[in-house]
N, C-alpha and C positions, 0 to 999 in steps of 0.2 A: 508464551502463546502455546495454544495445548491443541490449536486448530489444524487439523490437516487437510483442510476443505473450504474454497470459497467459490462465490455465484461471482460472474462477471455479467455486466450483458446478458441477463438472464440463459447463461450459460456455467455451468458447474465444472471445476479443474479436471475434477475425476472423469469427468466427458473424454478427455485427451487421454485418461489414464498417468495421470500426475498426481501428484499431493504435495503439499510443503515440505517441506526438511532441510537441513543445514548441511552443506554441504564445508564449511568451517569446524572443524570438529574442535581444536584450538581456542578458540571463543566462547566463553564461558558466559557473556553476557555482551547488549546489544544498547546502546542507547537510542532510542525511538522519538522522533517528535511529538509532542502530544498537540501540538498545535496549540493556539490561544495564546499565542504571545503577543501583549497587550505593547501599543505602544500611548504614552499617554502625550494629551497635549495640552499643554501650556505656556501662558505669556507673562513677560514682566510687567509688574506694574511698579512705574516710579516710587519712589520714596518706601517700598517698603520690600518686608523679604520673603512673604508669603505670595508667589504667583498666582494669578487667574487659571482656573482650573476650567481648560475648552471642551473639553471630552477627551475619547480614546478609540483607539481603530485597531485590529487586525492586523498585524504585521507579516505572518505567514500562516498556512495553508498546513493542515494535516498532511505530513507525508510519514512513509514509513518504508525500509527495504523487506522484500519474501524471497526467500528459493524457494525453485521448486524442480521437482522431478519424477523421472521414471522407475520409483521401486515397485519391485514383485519380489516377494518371499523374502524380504530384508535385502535384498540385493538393486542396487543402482545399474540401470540397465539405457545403453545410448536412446537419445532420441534420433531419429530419422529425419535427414534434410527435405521430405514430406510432411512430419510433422510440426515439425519446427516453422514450418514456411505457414500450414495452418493456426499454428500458436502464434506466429508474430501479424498475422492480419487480425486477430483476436485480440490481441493485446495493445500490441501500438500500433494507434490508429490516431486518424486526424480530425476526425469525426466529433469530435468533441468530449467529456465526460458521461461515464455512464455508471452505471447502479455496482457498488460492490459492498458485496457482506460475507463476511466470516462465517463458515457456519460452527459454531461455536458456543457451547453453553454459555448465559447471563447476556447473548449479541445476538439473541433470534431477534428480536424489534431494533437493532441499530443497522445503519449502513452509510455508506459513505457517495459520493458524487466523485469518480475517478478515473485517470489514466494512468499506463506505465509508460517508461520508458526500460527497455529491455537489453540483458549481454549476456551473452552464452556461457557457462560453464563448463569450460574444454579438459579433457585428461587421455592424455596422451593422441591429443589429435580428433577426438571422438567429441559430441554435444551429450554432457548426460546432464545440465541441468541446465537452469537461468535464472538468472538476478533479475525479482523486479523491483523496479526504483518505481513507490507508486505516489505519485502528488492527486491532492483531489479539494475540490471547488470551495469548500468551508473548512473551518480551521474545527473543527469539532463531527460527529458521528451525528447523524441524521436519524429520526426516531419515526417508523411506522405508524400511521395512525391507527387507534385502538378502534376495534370492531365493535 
């Protein structure tokens, strides 16, 4: 991912003064749901070994993990038990799913239908970042309609 910027709720990270980053430096790579994992349905039918082919469903939901935080000048800098308290009404919320897109070259016309669930990134006692665990409504990216 090359994104360091996304809309929530018609709201933008960098509003908070956030961006994505890893806060794992160990981690060389990340396995991501791509969603679309098909479940197929079918039946037996007596006397023979080729089953009835019923359809197929959906079995889970796009999700994927972000951090994110407070850099200025290359330097990770705490969040404030103020901002954190406006970051987590922004984010986990019960409200149901809402609009989130990348902003991110070849993902300006995609977006997704989503929530997070959210947990602090603590170093030495201080908040300087957060995990978000984001689940959202379709198992696939949502496409703009063209103007």
């Amino acid at each position: 991912m090359t994104s360091t910027n996304f809309i929530y709720d018609n709201t933008q990270l960098s509003t908070y003064g956030l961006c994505i980053c890893r806060f794992q430096s160990d981690a060389s790579f990340a396995n991501v749901s791509a969603g679309s994992q098909i479940e197929f349905h079918l039946s037996p039918i007596p006397g023979r070994d080729k089953p009835l082919f019923l359809g197929t469903a959906y079995t889970d939901t796009l999700q994927a993990v972000i951090q994110v935080g407070k850099i200025h000048c290359g330097k990770a800098e705490p969040i404030t038990s103020r901002e954190l308290s406006q970051l987590m009404r922004w984010l986990n919320r019960k409200d149901g799913f809402h609009k989130f897109k990348l902003l991110q070259k070849d993902f300006e016309n995609l977006y997704a239908l989503a929530n997070f669930n959210v947990q602090k990134i603590e170093i030495a006692g201080k908040v300087y970042g957060l995990e978000l665990s984001m689940t959202t409504l379709h198992p696939y990216l949502l496409e703009e309609p063209a103007v």
